[in-house]
SEDOLO-311978 format. One line per 10 residues: number of its first residue (from 0); their letters; for each residue x, y, z of C-alpha. Coordinates in nm, 4 decimals. Layout:
BEGIN
NUM) A) X:Y:Z | ...
***
This chain:
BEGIN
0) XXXXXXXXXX) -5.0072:1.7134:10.3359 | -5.0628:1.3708:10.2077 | -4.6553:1.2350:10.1418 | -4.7036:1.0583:9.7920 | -4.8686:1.4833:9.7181 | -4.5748:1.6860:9.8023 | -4.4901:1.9406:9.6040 | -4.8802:1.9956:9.4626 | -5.0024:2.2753:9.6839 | -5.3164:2.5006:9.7236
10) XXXXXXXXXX) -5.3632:2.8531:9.6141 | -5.4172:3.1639:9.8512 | -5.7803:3.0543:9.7815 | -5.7424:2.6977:9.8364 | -5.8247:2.5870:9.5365 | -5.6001:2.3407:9.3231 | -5.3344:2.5140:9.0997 | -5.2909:2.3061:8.7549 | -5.0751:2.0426:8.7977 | -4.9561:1.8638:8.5070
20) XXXXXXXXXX) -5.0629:1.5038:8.4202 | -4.7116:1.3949:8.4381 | -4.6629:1.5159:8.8218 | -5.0065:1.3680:8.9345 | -4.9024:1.0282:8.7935 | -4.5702:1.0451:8.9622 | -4.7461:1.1228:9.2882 | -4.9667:0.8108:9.2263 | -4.7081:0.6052:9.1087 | -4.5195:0.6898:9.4370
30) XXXXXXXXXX) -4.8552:0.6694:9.6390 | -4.8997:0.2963:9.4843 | -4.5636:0.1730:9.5939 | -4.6184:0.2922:9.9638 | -4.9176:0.1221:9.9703 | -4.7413:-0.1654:9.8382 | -4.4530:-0.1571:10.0806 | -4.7044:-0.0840:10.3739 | -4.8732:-0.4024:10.2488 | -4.6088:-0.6871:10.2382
40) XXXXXXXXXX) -4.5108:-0.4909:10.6040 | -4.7867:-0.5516:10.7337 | -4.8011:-0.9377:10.5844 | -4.4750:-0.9977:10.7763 | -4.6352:-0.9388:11.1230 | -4.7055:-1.2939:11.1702 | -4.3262:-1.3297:11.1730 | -4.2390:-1.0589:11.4442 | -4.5958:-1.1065:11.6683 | -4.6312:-1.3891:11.9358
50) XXXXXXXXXX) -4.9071:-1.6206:11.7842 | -5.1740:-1.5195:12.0427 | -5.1424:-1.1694:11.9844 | -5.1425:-1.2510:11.5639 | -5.4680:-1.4884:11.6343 | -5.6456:-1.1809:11.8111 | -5.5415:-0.9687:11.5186 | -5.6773:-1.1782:11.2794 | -5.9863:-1.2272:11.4421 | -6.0088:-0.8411:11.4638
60) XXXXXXXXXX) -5.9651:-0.7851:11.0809 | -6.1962:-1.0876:10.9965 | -6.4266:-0.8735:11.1963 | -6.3361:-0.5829:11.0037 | -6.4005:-0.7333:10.7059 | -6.7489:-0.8242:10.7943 | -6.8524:-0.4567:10.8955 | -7.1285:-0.3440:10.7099 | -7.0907:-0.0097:10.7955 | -6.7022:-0.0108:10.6374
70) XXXXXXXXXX) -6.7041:0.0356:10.2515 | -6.7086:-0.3082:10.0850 | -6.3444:-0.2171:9.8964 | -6.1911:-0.1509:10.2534 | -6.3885:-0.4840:10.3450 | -6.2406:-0.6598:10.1002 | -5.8900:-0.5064:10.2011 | -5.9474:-0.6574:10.5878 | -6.0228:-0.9549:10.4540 | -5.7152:-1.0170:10.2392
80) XXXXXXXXXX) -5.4525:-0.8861:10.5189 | -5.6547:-1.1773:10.7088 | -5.5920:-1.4378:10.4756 | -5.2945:-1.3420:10.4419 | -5.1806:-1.3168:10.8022 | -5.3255:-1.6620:10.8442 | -5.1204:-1.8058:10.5203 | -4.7873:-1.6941:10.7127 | -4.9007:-1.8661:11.0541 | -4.9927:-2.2231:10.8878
90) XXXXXXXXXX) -4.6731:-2.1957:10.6694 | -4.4136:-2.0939:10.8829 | -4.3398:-2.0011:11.2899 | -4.3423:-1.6906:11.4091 | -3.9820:-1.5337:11.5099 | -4.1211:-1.6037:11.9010 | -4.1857:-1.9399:11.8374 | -3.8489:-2.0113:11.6938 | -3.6589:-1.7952:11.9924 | -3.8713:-2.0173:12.2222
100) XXXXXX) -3.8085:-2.3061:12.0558 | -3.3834:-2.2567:12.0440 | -3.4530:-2.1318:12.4138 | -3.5798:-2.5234:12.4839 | -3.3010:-2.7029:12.2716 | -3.0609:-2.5139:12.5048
***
């Protein structure tokens, strides 16, 4: 059962049982902030990923984002976990880089 959807549950028939407007707007509203969490997780990889692992994974959504056979919403998803990937790399080391670089001030 999808997390954010606990609670809602199927008849004997599986069909939907009414669920009140209030409930399915919690479960969306809790849905949404998942998806938010899951998203500025997965913009801090370029802090906790050596940099030529992170340049392989950004090469790997880019190419994501440019599959034509991926709906152009998820496309457009790729493409901003890219960007933003990339904006942590130019504007600040990676955790690796700065253990390797107190390793060589030692």
């Amino acid at each position: 059962m999808i997390h954010g959807l606990q609670g809602l549950s199927m008849s004997e028939e599986d069909h939907p049982e009414s669920v009140s407007i209030h409930d399915m707007l919690d479960a969306i509203n809790r849905l949404s902030l998942e998806v938010g969490i899951l998203r500025v997780a997965f913009e801090y990889l370029a802090f906790a990923i050596p940099e030529e692992n992170l340049a392989n994974t950004i090469a790997a959504l880019k190419y994501e984002a440019e599959n034509e056979s991926r709906e152009q919403r998820l496309r457009e998803q790729f493409k901003r976990l890219a960007d933003q990937l990339e904006i942590h790399v130019k504007s600040q080391p990676t955790m690796f880089s700065r253990r390797q670089n107190l390793e060589e001030n030692k």
